[in-house]
Every structure is written in C-alpha cells, then in structure tokens.
C-alpha positions in Angstrom: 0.0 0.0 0.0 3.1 2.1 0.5 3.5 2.7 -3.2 -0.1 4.0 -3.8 -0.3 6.1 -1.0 3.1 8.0 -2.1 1.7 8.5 -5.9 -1.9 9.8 -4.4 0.0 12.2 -2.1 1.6 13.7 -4.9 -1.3 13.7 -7.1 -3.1 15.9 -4.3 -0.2 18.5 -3.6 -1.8 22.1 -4.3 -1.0 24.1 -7.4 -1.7 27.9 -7.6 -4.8 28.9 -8.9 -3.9 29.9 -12.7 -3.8 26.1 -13.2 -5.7 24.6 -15.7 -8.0 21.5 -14.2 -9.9 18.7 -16.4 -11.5 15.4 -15.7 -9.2 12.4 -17.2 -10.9 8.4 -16.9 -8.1 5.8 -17.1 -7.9 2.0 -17.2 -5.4 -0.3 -15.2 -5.1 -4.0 -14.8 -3.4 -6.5 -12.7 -3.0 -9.8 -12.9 -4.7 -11.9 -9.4 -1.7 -14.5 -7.8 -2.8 -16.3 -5.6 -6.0 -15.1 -4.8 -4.5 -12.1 -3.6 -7.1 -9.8 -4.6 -6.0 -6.5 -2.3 -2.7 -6.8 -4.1 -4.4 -6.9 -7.9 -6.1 -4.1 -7.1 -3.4 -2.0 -5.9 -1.1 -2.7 -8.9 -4.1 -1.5 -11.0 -4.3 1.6 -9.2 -0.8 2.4 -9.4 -0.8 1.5 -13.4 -3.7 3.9 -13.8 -2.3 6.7 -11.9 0.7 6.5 -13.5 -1.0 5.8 -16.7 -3.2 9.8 -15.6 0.5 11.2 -14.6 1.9 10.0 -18.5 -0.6 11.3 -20.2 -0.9 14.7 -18.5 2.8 15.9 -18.5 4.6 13.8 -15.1 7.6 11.7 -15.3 8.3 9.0 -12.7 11.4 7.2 -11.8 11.5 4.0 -9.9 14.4 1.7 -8.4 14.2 -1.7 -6.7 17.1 -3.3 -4.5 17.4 -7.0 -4.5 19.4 -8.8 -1.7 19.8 -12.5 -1.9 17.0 -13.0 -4.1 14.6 -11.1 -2.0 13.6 -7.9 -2.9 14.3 -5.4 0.8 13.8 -1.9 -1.1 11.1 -1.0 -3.8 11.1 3.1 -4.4 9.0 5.3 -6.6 9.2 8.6 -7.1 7.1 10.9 -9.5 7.9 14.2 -11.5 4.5 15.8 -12.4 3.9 19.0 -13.5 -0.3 17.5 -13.7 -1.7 17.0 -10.6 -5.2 16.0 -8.9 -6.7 17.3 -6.8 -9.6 14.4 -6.8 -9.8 10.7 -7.7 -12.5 8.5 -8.1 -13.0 4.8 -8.1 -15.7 4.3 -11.3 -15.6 0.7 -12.2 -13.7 -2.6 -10.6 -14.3 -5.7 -13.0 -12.6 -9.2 -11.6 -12.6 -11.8 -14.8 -10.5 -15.0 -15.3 -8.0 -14.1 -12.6 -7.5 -10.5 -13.7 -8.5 -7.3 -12.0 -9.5 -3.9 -14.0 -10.3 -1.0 -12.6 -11.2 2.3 -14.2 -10.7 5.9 -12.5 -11.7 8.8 -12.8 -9.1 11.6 -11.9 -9.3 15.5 -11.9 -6.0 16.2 -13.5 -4.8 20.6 -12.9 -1.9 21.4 -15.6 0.0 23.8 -14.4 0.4 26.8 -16.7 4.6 26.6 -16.5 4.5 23.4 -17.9 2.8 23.8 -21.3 4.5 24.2 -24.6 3.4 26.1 -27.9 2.7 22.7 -29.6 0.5 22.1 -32.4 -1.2 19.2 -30.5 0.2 16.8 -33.5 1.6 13.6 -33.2 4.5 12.1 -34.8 5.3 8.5 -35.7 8.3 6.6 -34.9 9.3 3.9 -36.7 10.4 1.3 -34.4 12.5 -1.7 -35.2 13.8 -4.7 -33.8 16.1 -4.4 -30.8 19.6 -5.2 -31.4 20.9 -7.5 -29.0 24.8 -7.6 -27.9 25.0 -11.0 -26.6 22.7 -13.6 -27.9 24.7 -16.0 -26.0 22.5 -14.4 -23.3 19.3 -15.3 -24.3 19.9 -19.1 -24.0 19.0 -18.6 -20.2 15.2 -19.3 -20.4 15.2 -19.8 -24.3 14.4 -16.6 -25.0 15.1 -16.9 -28.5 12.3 -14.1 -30.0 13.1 -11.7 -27.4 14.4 -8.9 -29.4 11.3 -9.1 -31.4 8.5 -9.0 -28.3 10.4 -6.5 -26.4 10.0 -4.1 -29.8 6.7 -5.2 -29.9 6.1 -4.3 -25.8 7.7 -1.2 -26.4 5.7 -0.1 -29.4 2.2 -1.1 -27.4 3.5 1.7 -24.5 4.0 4.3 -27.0 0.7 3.4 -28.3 -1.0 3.6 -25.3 1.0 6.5 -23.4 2.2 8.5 -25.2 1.1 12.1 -26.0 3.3 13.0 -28.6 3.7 10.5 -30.8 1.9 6.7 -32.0 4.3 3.9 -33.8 5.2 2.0 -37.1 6.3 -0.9 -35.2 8.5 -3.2 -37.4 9.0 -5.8 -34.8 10.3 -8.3 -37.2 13.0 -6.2 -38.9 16.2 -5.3 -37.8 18.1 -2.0 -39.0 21.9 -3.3 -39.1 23.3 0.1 -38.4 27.1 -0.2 -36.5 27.1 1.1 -33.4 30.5 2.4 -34.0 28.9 4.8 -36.4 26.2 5.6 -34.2 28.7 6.6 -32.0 30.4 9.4 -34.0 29.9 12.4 -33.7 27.1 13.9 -36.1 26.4 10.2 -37.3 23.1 10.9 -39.6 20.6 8.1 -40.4 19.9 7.9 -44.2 16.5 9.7 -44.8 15.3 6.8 -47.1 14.4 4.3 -44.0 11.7 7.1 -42.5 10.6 8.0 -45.9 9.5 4.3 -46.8 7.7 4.0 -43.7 6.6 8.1 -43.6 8.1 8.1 -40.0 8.7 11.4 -38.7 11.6 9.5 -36.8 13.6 6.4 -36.2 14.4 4.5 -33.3 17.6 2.5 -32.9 16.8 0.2 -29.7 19.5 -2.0 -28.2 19.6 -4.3 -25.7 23.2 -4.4 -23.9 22.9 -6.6 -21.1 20.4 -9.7 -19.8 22.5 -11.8 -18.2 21.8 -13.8 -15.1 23.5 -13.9 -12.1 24.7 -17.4 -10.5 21.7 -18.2 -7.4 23.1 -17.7 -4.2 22.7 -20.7 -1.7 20.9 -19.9 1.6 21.0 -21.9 5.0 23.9 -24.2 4.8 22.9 -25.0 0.9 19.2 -26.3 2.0 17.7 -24.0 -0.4 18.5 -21.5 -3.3 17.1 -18.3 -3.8 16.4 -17.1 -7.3 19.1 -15.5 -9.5 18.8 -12.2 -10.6 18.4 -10.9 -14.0 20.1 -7.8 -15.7 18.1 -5.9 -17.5 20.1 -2.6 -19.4 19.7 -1.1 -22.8 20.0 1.4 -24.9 17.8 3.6 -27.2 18.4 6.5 -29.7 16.1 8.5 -31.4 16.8 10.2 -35.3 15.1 13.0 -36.9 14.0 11.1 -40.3 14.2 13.8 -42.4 17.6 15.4 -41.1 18.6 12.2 -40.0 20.0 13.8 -36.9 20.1 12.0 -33.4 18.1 14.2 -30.9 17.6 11.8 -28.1 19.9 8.8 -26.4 20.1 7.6 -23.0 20.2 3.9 -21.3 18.2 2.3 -19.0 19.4 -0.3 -16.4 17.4 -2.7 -13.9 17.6 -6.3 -12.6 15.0 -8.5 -11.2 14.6 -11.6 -9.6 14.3 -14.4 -12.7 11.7 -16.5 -11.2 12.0 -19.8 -13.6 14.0 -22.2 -13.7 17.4 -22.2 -15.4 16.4 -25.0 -18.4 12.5 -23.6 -18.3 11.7 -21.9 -21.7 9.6 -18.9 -21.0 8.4 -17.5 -24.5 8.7 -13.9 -24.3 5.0 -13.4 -25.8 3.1 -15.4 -23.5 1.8 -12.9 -20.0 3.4 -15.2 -17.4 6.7 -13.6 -18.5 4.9 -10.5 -18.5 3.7 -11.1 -14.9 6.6 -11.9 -13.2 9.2 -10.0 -11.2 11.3 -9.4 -14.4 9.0 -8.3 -16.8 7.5 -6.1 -14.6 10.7 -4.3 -14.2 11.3 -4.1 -17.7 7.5 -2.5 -18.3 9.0 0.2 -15.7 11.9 0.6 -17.7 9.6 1.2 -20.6 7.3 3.8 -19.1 10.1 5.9 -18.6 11.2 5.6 -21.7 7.8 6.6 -22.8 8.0 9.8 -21.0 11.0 10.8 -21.6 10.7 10.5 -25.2 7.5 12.3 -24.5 9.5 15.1 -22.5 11.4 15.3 -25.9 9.3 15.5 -28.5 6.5 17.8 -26.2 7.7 21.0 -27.8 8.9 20.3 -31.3 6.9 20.8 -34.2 5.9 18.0 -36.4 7.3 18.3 -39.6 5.5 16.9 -42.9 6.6 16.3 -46.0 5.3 16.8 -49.7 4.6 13.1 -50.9 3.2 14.4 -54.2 2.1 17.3 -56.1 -0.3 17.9 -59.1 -1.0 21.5 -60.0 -2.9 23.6 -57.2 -3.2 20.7 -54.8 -0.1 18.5 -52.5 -0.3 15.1 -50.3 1.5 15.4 -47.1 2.4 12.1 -45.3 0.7 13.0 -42.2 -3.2 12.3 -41.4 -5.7 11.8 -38.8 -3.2 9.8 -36.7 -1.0 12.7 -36.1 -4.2 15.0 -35.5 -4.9 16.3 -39.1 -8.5 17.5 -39.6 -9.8 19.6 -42.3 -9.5 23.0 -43.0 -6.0 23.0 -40.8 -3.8 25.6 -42.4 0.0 24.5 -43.3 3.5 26.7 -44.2 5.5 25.1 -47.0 9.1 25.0 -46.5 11.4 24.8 -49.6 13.8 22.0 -49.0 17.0 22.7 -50.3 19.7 19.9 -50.0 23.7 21.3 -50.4 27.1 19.0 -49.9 29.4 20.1 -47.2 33.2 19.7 -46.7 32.6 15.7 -46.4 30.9 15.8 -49.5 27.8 14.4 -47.8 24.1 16.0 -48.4 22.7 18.5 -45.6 19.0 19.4 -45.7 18.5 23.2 -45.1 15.1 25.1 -45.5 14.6 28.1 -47.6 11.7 30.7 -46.9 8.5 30.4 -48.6 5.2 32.2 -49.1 3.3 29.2 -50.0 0.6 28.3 -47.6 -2.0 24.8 -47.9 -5.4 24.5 -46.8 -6.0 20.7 -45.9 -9.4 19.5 -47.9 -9.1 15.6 -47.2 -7.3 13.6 -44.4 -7.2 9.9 -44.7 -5.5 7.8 -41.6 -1.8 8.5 -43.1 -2.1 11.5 -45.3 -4.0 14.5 -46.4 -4.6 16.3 -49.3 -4.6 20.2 -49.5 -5.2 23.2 -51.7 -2.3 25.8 -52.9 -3.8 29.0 -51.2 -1.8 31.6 -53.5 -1.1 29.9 -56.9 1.5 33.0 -57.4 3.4 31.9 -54.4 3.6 28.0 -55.4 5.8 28.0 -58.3 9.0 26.7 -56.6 6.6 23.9 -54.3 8.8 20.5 -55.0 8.5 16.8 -53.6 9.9 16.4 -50.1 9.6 20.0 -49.2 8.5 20.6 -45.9 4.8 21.6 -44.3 4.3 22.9 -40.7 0.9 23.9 -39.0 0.5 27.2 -38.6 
C-alpha cells in the first residue's frame, strides 16, 4: 500500500490557482496470484495513476534493490507537473484471474509546464532491438526476445504517449554499426523514415540480460532465485535530417523466477507477470515519458509526398491529429554537400501556404492557397501547422 499512498500524495499536492483543471478516466489491470485480490487491485491503481501522470505531463522514476534473491527496497518517485486534486474509483471488474479498474481523476496542468505545440503527433518507426550478446538469451530460451520487447515497447508508446503513435516493425532489424552511431554527427539515411513516412527512427539496443549465479541460503538447504540484468540502450533520429536528438540507457535487474532449463516464451503474459518483466514495463514507461519530454515542444514536420498542380499530399493524417480546414506553411527543402561531400537538408523561406481539404489515416490532401506563391513547391519539401 506504501506505493499507492506516495503517488496519491503527490497527485493531491496544491498548485496555484492559474492552473488549468480537467476530468481524465483511465484504465489499469493487474493480474490476481494467488487469490491475492487487495494486491491486484493495488497494482491496477498504481498502473492507472501512473497511466493519468503519463498522459498529463509527469515523469516517474522508480528503483528496486534486491538482496539475496529477496527484494528489501522498492522506491517510486514521481515528477509531475499535472496534478489531482480528486480521484474517483468508477468501475472494478474481476474476470478469469484479472482485475480492471477504471478511475476517474481531476487532473490541474500547471500553466509553467505547457508548450506552444500544435497538438500533433509524430510516428516513430520502431524496429527490432539489437541484441549484444545472444549468448545471453539461452538462459530461459528466449530466443524471440528482441522481437517481443520491440513489440512491448511499441504497445506503450501506443498507449501512453502524447506526442507520438508507432510504425512498429517488430520483425526487422536495422543493421546500423554502433560504432557509427557513435560518431559524432552520425546521420541516419533519410530513405528508411521515408518508406515508412516516419517522422523519426528509433535505434533500440539491448546491452545486457545476463543472469546472475543463485546464491545458496542456510547451509545449501535452499537457493534463492538469480537475478536478472536488464540494461539497454535507445536513440532516437530526426527522419528527415537524420540527426540524433535523443539517447540515454536504462538499467534494472530483477529476480528471474524460472528455472534455469525452463523456456519462457517472451509473448506469453506469465513472462509479462513476473518480477522481471514487470521491471522491464517500468523501464519502458520511462522511456515513454522521456521521449515524451522530448518531443513535447517540437513541431511536427510533414513532407510533400506528391504534387499535381494547385493541390499536395502530405504524409501525415488523422493519426497525427490532421483535420480539415488545418492551415500548413511550406518549407522549400533545399539539399547542399558540405566539406565531407555528404548532403545536408537546409530550409529556404516560402510564401506558400495549404489548406487541408481531405485527411485519410496516413495522409492528407490540400489546396495551394496563393497559386503566385507556389511555383518553386517541390516533392519532399517541408509543411508545418501554422
């Protein structure tokens, strides 16, 4: 109960009176071990707050420490610039051993922590994680690992982020070196956002999952179970500069409650359920929200897909928040070679402006305001809201 009364207390912490308030409903679930309903229904709590807190502008961090297989110190501790000054319990529904409950939560955004934003999403392309080691995923025959933790990550973009949704390409890896990666002004070729009409590209890589040896406890009579590394690595591109403008790593272990020969398929929710997987969903919500704290004030950029007379197709559409009658800038895209002889993308100014007339899901099709001004309007120049 320790960890839902600290993430209520700071829900309820007063904000001055400028702040904006509005009513938010979220949705959590937890698994029932054991019969242990009390504890189901506090892990759904705490999902669905931090679910409210994701969506609303917090960030949370949280560590655990394990000694001798048993976990002695679990800590959570959460950023938020959206607070609540009320929460309501709305629905509880118990079927086949799973708890959901939905809340209802009266979410204040502080003024200080909003950003000129358009209110547009981006996609991210995501691909299959790169893996260091395989050696290391022999332990539990966790052979399409790479694959299902893309897939996990993609489904927590989906459902927390604010910023952006995914093109989740769980099956395909992008064979970039991470030597390269690791230069200095490394860019990622434009082509692999432009096939997918990603606004950007992830590069996820898993470093570490190895498993400690289990420790023997009272005089060898019984073992506790080993513990699990869990670190890796993520960097996000700009697809059309091909610029990195994000990278950090995250690092947790867990207690890895199978046994050592036990194959424990990576899809399947008892892996999902345990200790371990757990973690790693904490991992990912941080990852969520700090790619949300990221991308929060940058403007999504379109592109010109195609062009015939007065009227353009941009690659964005309803899923990024298009509607009709939106009004866009076009941006001349001008690429030049620099002292490397490689391509740079620089913008030249423009009076052109668009009037969207037709969104479908992954484009929309607009009107040349000023014909006059539209002369120089090529493929793959660039459209921002206005």
């Amino acid at each position: 109960m320790k960890i839902i009364t600290v993430i209520i207390w700071l829900f309820l912490i007063a904000l001055p009176s400028s702040a904006d308030a509005a009513w938010v409903v979220v949705k959590g679930q937890a698994n029932i071990v054991d019969g242990n309903i009390s504890k189901a229904r506090e892990d759904a709590i705490e999902q669905a707050l931090t679910y409210a807190a994701l969506k609303n502008g917090a960030n949370f961090t949280s560590s655990q420490r394990v000694r001798n297989g048993q976990l002695v110190q679990d800590s959570f501790s959460l950023t938020n610039q959206a607070q609540a000054s009320r929460i309501e319990l709305v629905n509880e529904l118990i079927d086949d051993e799973k708890l959901t409950v939905m809340l209802r939560v009266d979410v204040m955004q502080s003024p200080g922590s909003q950003c000129d934003s358009q209110q547009l999403k981006a996609a991210i392309l995501v691909p299959q994680f790169l893996i260091q080691d395989r050696a290391q995923l022999r332990y539990g025959n966790l052979g399409y690992f790479e694959k299902d933790l893309s897939q996990r990550l993609g489904d927590a973009l989906e459902a927390q982020s604010l910023t952006s949704f995914v093109h989740i390409h769980a099956n395909e890896r992008l064979d970039v070196e991470q030597q390269l990666v690791d230069i200095r002004g490394y860019r990622l070729p434009s082509w692999l956002s432009e096939i997918t009409d990603s606004q950007y590209v992830l590069l996820p890589e898993i470093i570490d999952i190895s498993t400690d040896p289990a420790e023997s406890q009272m005089l060898g009579l019984w073992h506790s179970d080993p513990i699990r590394q869990f670190r890796i690595r993520l960097s996000l591109y700009h697809g059309i500069s091909g610029e990195q403008i994000w990278s950090d790593s995250y690092t947790t272990s867990s207690p890895w409650e199978f046994e050592r020969q036990e194959t424990v398929p990576s899809n399947h929710q008892r892996f999902w359920a345990s200790a371990y997987g757990k973690s790693i969903d904490k991992v990912l919500a941080n990852v969520v929200a700090d790619i949300d704290s990221t991308l929060s004030c940058r403007p999504v950029l379109g592109q010109v897909v195609a062009r015939q007379h007065d009227r353009v197709i941009l690659n964005l559409g309803r899923r990024h928040g298009i509607r009709v009658g939106d009004k866009f800038q076009l941006i001349l895209q001008q690429n030049i070679n620099d002292r490397f002889d490689r391509m740079r993308v620089i913008a030249g100014k423009s009076r052109a402006e668009i009037k969207i007339d037709q969104v479908t899901e992954k484009t929309a099709t607009a009107i040349l305001v000023d014909k006059n001004a539209s002369y120089n309007v090529q493929i793959n120049d660039l459209a921002i809201k206005m």
